[in-house]
C-alpha positions as CSV (number, residue, x, y, z in Angstrom):
1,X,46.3,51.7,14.4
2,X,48.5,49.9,11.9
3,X,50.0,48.1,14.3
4,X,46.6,46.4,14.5
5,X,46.4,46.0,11.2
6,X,50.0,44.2,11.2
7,X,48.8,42.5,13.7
8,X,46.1,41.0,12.0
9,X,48.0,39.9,9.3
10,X,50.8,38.7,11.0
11,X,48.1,36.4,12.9
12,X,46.8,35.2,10.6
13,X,49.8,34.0,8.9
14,X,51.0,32.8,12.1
15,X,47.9,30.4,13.0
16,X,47.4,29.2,9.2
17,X,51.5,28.2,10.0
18,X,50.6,26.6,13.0
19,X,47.9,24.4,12.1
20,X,49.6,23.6,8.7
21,X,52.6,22.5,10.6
22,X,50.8,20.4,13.1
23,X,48.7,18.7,10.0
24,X,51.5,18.3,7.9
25,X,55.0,18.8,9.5
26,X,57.2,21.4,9.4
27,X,59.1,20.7,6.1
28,X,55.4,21.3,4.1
29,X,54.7,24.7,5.5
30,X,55.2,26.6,2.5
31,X,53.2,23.8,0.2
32,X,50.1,24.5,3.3
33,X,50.3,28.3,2.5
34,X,49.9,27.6,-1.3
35,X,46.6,25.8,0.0
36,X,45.1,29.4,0.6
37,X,46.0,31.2,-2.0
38,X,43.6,31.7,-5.0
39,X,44.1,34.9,-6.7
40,X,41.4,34.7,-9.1
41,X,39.0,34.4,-5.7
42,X,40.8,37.5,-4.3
43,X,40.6,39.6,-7.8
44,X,36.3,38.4,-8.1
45,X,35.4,39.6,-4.7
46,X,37.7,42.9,-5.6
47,X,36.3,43.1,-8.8
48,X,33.3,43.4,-7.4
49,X,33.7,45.5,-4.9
50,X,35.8,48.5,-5.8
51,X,34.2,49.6,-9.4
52,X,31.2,50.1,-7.3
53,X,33.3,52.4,-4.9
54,X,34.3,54.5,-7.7
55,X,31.5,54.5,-9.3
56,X,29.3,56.3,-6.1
57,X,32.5,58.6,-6.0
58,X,33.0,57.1,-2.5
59,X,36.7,56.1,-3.6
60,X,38.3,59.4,-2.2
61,X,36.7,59.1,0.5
62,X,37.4,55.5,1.0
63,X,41.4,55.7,0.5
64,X,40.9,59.3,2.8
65,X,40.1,56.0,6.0
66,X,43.5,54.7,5.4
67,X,45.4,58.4,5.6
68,X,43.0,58.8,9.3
69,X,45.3,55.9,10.6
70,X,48.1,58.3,10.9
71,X,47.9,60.3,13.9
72,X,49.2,63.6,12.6
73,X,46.1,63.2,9.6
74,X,43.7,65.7,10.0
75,X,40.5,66.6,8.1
76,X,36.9,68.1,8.9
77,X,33.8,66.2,10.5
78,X,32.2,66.0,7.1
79,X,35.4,64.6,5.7
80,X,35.6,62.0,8.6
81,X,31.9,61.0,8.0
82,X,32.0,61.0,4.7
83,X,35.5,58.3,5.1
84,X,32.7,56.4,7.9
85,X,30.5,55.8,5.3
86,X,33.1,54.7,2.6
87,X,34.6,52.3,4.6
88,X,31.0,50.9,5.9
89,X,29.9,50.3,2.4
90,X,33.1,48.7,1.6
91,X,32.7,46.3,4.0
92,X,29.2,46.0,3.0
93,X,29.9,45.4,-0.6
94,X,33.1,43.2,0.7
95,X,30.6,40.6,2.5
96,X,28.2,40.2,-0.7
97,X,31.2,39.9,-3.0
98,X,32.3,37.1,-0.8
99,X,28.7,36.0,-0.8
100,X,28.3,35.9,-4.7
101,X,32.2,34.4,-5.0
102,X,31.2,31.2,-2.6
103,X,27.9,31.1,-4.5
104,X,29.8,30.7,-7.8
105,X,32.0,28.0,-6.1
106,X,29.3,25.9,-5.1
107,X,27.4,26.3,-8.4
108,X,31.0,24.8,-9.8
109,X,31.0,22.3,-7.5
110,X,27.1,21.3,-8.2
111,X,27.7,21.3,-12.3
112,X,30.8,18.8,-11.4
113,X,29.2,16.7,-9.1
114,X,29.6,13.5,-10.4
115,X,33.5,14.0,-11.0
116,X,34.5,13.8,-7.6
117,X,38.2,14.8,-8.0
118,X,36.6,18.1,-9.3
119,X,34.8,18.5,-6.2
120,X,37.5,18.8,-3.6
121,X,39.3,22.1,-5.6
122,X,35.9,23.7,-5.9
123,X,35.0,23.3,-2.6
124,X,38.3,24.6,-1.7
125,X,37.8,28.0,-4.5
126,X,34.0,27.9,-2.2
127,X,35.6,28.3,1.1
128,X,38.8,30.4,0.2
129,X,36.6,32.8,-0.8
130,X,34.9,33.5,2.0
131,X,38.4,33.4,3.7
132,X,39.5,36.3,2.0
133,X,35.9,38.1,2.9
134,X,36.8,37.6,7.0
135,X,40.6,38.7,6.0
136,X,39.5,41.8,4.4
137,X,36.5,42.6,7.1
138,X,39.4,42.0,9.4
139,X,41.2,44.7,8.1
140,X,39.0,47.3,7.7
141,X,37.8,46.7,11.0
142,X,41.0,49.0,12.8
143,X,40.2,51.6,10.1
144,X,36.1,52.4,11.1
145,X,37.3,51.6,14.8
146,X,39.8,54.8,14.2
147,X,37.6,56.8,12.3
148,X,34.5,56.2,14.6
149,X,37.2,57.4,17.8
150,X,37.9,60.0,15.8
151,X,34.6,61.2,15.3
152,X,33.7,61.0,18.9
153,X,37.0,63.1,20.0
154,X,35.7,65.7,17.7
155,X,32.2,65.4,18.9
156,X,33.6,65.7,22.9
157,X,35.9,68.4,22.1
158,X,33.0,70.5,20.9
């Protein structure tokens, strides 16, 4: 299952590449990547998303998802459900944080409406954001996929 996750990343470098080559040329590839990446849009949606994780004690359960990738991983049904859960709230909690961060952006962009060479950067902070929610769904995607197989194999094997 990592290999799905790398694949996913790799991906999704690869295409942001390609159509930031084709826009742009070749020689500004690495000035395109710096395009799409915000860390303070990255740290607010994780900001609000893992606190409330710890806080409902579903962390342990929630970094458990990651160790199910490995094959050789094993735990109990409750464990494995427990990890379902976990991982479906995150992605839960990961969707509103990316709600509320491209909320924020556009409540930047509507108090700086009449500078218009304000409102091309907040638009971009808007959109990156929800970028980095479909990158993150994207990756927690291979992880409820495995855990969900997992629970079935355990469930047939019964």
């Amino acid at each position: 299952m990592w290999t799905e996750v790398i694949a996913i990343v790799l991906s999704i470098i690869f295409i942001g590449g390609l159509s930031g080559g084709i826009s742009f040329g070749a020689g500004n590839l690495l000035h395109v990547f710096s395009w799409v990446i915000d860390i303070p849009s990255l740290i607010a949606i994780l900001i609000l998303s893992i606190p409330i994780l710890v806080r409902k004690g579903m962390w342990k359960d929630f970094t458990r998802a990651f160790k199910m990738m490995n094959k050789k991983y094993s735990c109990s049904i409750a464990d494995m459900k427990r990890s379902q859960d976990a991982i479906e709230f995150a992605q839960k909690q990961i969707m509103y944080a990316g709600i509320i961060t491209f909320i924020l952006g556009v409540i930047a962009i509507c108090g700086h409406i009449d500078d218009l060479s304000a409102v091309g950067p907040n638009m971009a902070v808007a959109i990156i954001s929800v970028l980095y929610t479909a990158f993150l769904e994207l990756l927690l995607l291979p992880v409820q996929v495995e855990i969900k197989g997992r629970i079935i194999d355990y469930m047939e094997g019964e």
